[in-house]
DRENKOLDO-885952 format. One record per residue (C-alpha): residue number from 1; residue in one letter; z, y, x. Coordinates in pm, 1 decimal, m for minus. Example, Ala and Ser with C-alpha at 12.3 -4.5 7.8 and 13.67 -1.06 7.14 Angstrom:
! residues 2
  seq  type        up     north      east
    1     a     780.0    m450.0    1230.0
    2     s     714.0    m106.0    1367.0
This chain:
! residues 392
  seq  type        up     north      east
    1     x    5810.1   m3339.0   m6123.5
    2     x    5464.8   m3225.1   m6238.2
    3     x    5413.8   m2938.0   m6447.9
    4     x    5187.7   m3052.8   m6774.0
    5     x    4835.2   m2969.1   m6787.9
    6     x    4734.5   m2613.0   m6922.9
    7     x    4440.6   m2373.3   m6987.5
    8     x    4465.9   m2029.7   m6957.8
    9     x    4216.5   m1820.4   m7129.6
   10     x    4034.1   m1480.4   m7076.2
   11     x    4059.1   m1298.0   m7416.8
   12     x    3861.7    m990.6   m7316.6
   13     x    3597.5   m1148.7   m7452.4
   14     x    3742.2   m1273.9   m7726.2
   15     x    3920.0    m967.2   m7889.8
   16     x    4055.7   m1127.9   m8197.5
   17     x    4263.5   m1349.6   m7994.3
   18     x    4458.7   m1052.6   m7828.7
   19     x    4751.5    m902.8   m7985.9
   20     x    4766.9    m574.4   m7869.5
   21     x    4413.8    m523.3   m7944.9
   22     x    4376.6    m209.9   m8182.4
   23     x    4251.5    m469.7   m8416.4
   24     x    4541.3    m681.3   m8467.2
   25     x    4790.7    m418.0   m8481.3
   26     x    4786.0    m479.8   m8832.0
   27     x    4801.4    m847.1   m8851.3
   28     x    5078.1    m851.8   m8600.1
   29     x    5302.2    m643.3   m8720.0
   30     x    5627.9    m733.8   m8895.4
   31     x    5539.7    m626.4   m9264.1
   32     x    5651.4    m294.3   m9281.9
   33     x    5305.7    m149.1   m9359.5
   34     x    5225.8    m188.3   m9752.7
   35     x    4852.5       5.3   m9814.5
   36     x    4598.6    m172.7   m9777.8
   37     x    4777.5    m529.5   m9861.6
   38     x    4448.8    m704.2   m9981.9
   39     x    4264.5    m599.4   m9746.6
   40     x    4499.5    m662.7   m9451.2
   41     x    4556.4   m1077.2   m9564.7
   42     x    4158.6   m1108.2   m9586.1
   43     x    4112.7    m950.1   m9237.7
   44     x    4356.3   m1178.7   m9135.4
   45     x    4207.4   m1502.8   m9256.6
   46     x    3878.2   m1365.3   m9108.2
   47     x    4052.6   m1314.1   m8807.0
   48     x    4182.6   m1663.3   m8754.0
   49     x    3827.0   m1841.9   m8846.4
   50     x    3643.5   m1625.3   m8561.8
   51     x    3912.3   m1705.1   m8388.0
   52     x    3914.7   m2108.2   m8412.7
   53     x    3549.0   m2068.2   m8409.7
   54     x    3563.2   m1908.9   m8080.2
   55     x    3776.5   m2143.4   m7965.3
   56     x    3562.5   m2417.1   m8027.4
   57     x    3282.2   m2266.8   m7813.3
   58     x    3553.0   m2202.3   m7516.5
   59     x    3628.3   m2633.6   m7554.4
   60     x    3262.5   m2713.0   m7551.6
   61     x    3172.5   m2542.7   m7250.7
   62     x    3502.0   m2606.6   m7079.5
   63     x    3428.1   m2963.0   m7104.6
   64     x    3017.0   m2964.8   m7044.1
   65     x    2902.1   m3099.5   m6697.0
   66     x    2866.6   m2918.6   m6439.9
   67     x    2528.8   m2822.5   m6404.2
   68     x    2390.3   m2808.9   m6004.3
   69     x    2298.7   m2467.1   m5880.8
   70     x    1925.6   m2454.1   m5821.0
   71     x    1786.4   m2336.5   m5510.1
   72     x    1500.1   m2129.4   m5487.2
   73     x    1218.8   m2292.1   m5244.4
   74     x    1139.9   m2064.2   m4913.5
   75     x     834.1   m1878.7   m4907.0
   76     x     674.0   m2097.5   m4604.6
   77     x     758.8   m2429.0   m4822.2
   78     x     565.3   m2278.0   m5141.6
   79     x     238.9   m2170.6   m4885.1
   80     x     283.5   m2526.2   m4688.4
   81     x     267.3   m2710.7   m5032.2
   82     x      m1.1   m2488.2   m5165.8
   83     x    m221.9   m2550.5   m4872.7
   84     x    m139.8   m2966.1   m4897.5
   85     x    m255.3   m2925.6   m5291.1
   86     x    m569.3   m2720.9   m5169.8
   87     x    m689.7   m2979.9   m4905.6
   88     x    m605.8   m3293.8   m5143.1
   89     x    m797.6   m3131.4   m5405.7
   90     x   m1115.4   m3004.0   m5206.4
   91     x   m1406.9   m3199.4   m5314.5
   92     x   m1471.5   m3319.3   m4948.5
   93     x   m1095.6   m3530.9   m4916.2
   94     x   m1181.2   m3685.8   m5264.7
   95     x   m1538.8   m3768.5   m5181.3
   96     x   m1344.8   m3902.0   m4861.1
   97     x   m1098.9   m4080.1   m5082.0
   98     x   m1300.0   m4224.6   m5283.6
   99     x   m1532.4   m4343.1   m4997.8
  100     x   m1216.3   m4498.6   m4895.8
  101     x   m1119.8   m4661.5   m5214.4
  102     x   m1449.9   m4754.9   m5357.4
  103     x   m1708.5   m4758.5   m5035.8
  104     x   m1867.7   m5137.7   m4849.0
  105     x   m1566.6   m5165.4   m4610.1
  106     x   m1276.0   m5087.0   m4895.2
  107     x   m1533.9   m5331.0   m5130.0
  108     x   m1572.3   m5603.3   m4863.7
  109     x   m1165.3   m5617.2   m4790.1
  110     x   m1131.7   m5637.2   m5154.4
  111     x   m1381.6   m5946.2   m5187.7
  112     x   m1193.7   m6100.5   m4854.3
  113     x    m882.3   m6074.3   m5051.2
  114     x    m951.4   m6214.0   m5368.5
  115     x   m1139.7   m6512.1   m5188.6
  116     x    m824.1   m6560.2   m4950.3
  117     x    m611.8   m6636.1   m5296.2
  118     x    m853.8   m6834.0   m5452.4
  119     x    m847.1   m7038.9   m5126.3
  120     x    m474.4   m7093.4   m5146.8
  121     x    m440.0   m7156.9   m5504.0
  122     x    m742.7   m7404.1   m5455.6
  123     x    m529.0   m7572.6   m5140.7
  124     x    m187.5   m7567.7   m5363.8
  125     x    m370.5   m7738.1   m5659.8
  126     x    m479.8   m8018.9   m5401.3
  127     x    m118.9   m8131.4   m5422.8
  128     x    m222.6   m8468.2   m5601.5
  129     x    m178.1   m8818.5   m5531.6
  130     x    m497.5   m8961.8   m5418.0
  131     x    m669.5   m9233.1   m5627.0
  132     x    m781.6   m9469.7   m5360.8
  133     x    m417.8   m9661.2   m5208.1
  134     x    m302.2   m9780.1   m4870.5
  135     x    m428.5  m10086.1   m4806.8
  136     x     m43.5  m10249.0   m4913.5
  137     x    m163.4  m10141.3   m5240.8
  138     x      86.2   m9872.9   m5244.6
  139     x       4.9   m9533.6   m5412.8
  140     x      m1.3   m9260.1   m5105.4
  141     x     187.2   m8928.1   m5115.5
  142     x      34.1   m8586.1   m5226.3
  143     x      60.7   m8464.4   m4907.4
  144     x    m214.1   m8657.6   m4823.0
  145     x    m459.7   m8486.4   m5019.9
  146     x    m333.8   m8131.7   m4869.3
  147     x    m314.6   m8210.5   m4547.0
  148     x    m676.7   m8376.5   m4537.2
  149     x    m833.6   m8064.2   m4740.9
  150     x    m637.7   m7818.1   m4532.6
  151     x    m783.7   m7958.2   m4204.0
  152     x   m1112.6   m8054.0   m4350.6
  153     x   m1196.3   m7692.9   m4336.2
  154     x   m1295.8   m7704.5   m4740.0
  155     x   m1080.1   m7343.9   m4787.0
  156     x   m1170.7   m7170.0   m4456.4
  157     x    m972.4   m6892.4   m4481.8
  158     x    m682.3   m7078.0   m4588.5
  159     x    m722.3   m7337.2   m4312.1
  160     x    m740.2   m7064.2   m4048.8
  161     x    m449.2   m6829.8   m4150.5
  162     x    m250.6   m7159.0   m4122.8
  163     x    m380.3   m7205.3   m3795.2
  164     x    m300.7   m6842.1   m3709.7
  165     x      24.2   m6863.1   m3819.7
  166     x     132.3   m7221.7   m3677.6
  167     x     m39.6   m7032.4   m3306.0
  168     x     216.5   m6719.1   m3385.3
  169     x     511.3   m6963.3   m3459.2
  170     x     510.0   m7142.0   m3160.1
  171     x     427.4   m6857.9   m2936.3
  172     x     742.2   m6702.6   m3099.2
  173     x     986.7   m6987.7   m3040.3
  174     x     897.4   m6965.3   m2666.7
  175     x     887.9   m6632.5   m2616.1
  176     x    1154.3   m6507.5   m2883.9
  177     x    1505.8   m6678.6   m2877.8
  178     x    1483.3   m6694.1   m3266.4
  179     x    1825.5   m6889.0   m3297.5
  180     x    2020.0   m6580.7   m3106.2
  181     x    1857.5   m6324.0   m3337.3
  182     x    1961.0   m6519.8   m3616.0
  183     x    2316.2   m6537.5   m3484.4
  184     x    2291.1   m6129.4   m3432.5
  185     x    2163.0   m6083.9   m3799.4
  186     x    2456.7   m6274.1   m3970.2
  187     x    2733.0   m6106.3   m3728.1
  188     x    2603.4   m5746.3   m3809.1
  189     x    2538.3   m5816.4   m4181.5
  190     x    2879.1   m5949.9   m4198.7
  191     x    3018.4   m5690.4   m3966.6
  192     x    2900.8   m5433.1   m4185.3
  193     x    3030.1   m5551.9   m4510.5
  194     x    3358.6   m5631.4   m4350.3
  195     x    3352.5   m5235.5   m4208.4
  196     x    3264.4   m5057.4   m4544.4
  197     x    3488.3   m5279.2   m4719.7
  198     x    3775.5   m5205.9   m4549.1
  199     x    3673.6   m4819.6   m4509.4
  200     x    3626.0   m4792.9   m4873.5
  201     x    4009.3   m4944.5   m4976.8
  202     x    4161.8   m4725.2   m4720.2
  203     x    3995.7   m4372.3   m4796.8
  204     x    3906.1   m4413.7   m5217.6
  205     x    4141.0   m4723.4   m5292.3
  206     x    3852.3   m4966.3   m5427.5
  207     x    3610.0   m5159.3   m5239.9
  208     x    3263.0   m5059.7   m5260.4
  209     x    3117.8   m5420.7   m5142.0
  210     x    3347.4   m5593.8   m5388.5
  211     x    3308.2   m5384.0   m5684.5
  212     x    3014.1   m5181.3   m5649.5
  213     x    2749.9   m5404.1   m5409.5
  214     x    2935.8   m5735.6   m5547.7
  215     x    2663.1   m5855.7   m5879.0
  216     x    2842.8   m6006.5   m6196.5
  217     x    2701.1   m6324.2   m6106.8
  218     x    2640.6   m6565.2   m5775.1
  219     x    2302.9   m6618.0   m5760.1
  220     x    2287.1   m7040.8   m5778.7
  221     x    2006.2   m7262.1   m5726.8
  222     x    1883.6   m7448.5   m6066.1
  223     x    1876.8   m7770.9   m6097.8
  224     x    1543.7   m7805.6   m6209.1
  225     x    1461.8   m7605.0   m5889.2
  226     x    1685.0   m7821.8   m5645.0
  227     x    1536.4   m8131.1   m5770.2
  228     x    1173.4   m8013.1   m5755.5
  229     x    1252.9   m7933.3   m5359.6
  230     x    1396.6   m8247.3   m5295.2
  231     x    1124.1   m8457.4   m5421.0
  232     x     888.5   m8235.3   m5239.1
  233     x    1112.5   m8297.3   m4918.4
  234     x    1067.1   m8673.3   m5001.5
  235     x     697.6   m8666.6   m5032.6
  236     x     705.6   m8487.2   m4733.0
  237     x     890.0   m8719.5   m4530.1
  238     x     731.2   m9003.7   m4678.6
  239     x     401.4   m8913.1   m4570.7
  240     x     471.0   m8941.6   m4166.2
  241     x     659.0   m9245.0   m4231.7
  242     x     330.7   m9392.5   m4398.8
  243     x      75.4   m9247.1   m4145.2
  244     x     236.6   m9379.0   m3883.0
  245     x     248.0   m9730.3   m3984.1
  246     x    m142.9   m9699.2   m4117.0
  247     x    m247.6   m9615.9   m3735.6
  248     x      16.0   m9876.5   m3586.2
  249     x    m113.9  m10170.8   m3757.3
  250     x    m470.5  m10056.6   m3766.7
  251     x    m549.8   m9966.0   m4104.2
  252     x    m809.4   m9770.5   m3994.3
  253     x    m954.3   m9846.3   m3650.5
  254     x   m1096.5   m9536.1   m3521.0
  255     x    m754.2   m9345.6   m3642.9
  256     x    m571.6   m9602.3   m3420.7
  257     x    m801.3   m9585.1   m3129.6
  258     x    m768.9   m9159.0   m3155.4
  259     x    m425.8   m9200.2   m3145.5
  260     x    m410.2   m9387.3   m2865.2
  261     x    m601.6   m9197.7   m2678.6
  262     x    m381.7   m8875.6   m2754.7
  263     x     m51.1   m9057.1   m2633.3
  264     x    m223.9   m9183.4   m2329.4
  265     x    m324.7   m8783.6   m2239.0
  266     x      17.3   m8648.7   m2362.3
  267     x     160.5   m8923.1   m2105.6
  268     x      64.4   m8785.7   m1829.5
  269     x      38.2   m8406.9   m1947.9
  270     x     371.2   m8381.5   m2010.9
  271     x     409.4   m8445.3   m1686.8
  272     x     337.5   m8063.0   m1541.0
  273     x     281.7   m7925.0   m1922.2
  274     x     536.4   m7778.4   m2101.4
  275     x     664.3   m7871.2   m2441.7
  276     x     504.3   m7542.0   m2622.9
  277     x     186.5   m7615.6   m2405.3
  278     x     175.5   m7952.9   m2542.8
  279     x     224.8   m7839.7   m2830.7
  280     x     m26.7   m7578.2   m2873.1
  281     x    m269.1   m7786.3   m2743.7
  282     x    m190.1   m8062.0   m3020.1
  283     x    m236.5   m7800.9   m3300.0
  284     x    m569.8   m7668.5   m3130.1
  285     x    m709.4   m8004.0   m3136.2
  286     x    m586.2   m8116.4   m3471.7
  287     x    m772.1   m7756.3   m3640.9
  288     x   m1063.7   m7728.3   m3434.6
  289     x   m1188.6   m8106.5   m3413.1
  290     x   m1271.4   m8136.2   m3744.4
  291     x   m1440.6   m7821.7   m3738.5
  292     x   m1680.6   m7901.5   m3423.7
  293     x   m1748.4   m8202.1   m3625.2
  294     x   m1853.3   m8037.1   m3946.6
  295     x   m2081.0   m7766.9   m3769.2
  296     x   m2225.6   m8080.2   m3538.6
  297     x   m2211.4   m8341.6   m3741.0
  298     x   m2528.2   m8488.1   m3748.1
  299     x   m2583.7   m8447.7   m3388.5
  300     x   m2228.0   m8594.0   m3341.7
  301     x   m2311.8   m8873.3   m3571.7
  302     x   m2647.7   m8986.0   m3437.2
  303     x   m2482.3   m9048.9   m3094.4
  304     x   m2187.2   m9240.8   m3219.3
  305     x   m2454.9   m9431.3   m3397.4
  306     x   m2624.1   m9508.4   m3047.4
  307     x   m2357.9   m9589.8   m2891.7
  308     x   m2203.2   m9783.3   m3168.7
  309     x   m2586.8   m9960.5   m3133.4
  310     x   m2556.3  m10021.4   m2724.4
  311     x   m2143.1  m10130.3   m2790.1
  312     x   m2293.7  m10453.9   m3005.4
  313     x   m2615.9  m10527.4   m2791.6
  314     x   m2352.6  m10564.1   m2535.5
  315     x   m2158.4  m10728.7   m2734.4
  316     x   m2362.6  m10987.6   m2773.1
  317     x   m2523.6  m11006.7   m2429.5
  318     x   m2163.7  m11073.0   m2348.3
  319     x   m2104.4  m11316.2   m2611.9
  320     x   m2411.4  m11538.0   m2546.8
  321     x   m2335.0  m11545.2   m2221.5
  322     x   m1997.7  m11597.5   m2249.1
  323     x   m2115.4  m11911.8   m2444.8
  324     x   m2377.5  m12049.4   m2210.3
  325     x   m2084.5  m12007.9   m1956.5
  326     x   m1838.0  m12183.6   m2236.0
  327     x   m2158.1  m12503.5   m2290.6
  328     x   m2181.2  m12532.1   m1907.5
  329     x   m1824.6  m12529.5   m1791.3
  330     x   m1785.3  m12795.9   m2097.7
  331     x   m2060.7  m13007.0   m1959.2
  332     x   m1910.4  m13005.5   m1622.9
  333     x   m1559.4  m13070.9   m1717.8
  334     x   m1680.5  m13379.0   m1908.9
  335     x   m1901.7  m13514.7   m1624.4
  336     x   m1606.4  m13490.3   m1410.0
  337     x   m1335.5  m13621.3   m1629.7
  338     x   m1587.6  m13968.0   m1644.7
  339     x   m1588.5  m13963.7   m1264.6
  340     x   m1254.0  m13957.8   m1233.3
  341     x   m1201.4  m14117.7   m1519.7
  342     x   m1418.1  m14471.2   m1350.0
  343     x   m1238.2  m14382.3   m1055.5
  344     x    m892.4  m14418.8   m1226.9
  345     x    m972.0  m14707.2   m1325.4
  346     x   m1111.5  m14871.9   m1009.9
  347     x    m808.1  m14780.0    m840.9
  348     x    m574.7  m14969.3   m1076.2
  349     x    m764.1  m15245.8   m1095.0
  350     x    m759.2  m15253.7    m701.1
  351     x    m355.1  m15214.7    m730.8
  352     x    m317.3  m15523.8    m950.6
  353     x    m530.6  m15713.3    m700.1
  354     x    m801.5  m15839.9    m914.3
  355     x   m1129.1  m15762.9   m1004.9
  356     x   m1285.0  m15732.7   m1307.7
  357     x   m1344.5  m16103.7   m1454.7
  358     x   m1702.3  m16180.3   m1496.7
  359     x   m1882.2  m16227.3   m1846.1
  360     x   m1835.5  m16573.8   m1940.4
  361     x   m2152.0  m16705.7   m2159.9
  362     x   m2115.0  m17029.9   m2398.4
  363     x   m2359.4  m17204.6   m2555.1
  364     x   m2363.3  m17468.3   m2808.6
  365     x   m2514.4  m17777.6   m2588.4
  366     x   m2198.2  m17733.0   m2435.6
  367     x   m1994.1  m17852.7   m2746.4
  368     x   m2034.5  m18266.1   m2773.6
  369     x   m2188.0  m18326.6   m3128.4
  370     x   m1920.8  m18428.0   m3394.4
  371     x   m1916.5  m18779.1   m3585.5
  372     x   m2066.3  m18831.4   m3896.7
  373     x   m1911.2  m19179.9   m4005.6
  374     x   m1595.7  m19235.4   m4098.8
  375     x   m1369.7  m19374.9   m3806.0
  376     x   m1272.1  m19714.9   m3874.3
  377     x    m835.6  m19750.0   m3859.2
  378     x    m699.9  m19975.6   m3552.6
  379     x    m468.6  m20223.3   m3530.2
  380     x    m134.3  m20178.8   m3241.2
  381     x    m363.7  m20372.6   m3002.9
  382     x    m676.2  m20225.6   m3044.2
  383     x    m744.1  m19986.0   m2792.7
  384     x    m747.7  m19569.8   m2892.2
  385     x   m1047.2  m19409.7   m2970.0
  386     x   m1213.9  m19244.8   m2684.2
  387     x   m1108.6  m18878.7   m2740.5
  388     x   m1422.5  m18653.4   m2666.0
  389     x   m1287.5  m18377.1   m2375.6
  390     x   m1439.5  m18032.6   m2411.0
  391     x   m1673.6  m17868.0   m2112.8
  392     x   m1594.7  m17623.9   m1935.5
């Protein structure tokens, strides 16, 4: 069984709380001493008062903190730090400094910087849904609007850090196995907490990653948040879905005809190009076309103009002659459906064994001339009336 909790004190210091001081000789003993009565009760009471006094001072340092011994610093520390303050303070290192801070190159990064952020927040207030529609009449997505003023090359710097950083992303997934080091984070993070935890319980009795590391709350996404990111997924989804069936059914020609073009090439390039080839080589012409264009477009444009002008003048060389061909062939065709045609007929009429019957003409001579007066009736023995016979 424990022994309860006491505090033994040093009253050497403290000479009124000592008995067999000279002192308390007095105050101690058992009465027998009479002189001095008054004075002995009043040194008494004095006695006790310096005495709880005293004792109060002994409980308030007893139960102070502990305060940490200071160290004094070595003599080569003090000269080492003296010398840093010396050179930091010599008026060449803060004519240096402030070269540093405030000269062109320290200027010119600042500039770069603030221009770089202006850029994005420029690109991310793009995010709007364009005002002209697909030609279904349906609005288009706001991805749309990004997309074209991110590759447009209207916030350089923003444009080409994306480019950068889609180039370093899928250099990385060839060369780093990122899925493996993503499997080796999570097993050492949770390797770790499983470690201290169980450490912790067996050497203090509490666990230090589920009562000290552990916050009051799970951290949980909002709603609002969640919702935002889904319809943001949505648009996001929606606008491949929507670009795809714009080139397939030739909303815009040239589009189509680009497209085409870049399947045919990827057909036979993935052939003896690999997948992170191909696709570097799809992101290097998707940022950099659009750019040769701007800085050459009006050289570009003048000879898609002339050969836009020698595609319709043979165009129509080929379409008037396609229709002189067309008149001719329909000439022909006719001429020879009436030969054959007469010929047809010839050959039945031959097969029936007759000819064609010749054009009979009549005249009116022919016809005897009718009777004016009225025929006079006969009896049963009077002859008949000559009957007038027709010629042939």
């Amino acid at each position: 069984m424990s022994e309860a909790p006491h505090i033994e004190l040093n009253t050497s210091g403290f000479p009124d709380l000592d008995p067999s001081a000279p002192s308390n000789l007095d105050s101690y003993s058992n009465g027998n001493s009479t002189a001095n009565g008054g004075n002995t009760v009043e040194s008494t009471k004095n006695s006790v008062l310096d005495s709880k006094t005293q004792l109060t001072r002994c409980l308030t340092v007893l139960s102070a903190p502990p305060t940490r011994p200071t160290f004094s610093e070595p003599d080569h520390h003090k000269a080492a730090r003296s010398a840093m303050n010396s050179v930091a303070s010599h008026p060449a290192t803060q004519q240096a400094k402030d070269t540093f801070n405030n000269g062109p190159i320290a200027q010119s990064v600042k500039d770069e910087g603030a221009k770089t952020k202006n850029d994005f927040a420029e690109l991310a207030n793009s995010r709007v849904t364009p005002e002209q529609p697909a030609a279904t009449g349906q609005p288009l997505t706001h991805y749309h609007s990004l997309f074209y003023r991110l590759l447009s090359w209207k916030n350089p710097r923003a444009t080409a850090i994306a480019f950068a950083a889609s180039v370093l992303f899928i250099f990385a997934a060839r060369y780093i196995n990122i899925l493996r080091y993503t499997f080796k984070g999570i097993y050492i993070v949770l390797g770790v907490s499983a470690a201290t935890e169980i450490a912790s319980k067996s050497v203090i009795g509490n666990g230090i990653v589920s009562q000290s590391l552990r916050p009051r709350k799970y951290f949980m996404i909002p709603k609002a948040s969640l919702e935002r990111a889904l319809d943001d997924a949505e648009q996001f989804i929606n606008f491949f879905v929507v670009e795809a069936q714009r080139i397939v059914f030739a909303e815009n020609v040239y589009v189509t005809v680009g497209a085409f073009l870049s399947a045919f090439v990827s057909y036979f390039l993935i052939k003896f190009v690999p997948l992170w080839g191909l696709s570097l080589i799809t992101t290097s012409v998707a940022y950099l076309a659009p750019l040769v264009y701007i800085k050459n477009k009006e050289a570009i444009d003048g000879q898609l103009q002339q050969a836009s002008h020698i595609a319709n003048q043979q165009a129509k060389q080929i379409k008037d002659l396609a229709a002189t061909h067309t008149g001719n062939a329909a000439k022909t065709f006719q001429n020879y459906a009436g030969e054959y045609s007469n010929k047809a007929q010839s050959t039945i009429n031959q097969y029936r064994g007759r000819s064609t019957s010749p054009e009979v003409s009549v005249k009116k001579e022919d016809f005897p001339t009718a009777p004016r007066d009225t025929p006079i009736p006969t009896t049963e023995h009077s002859a008949p009336a000559p009957v007038a016979e027709p010629a042939y």
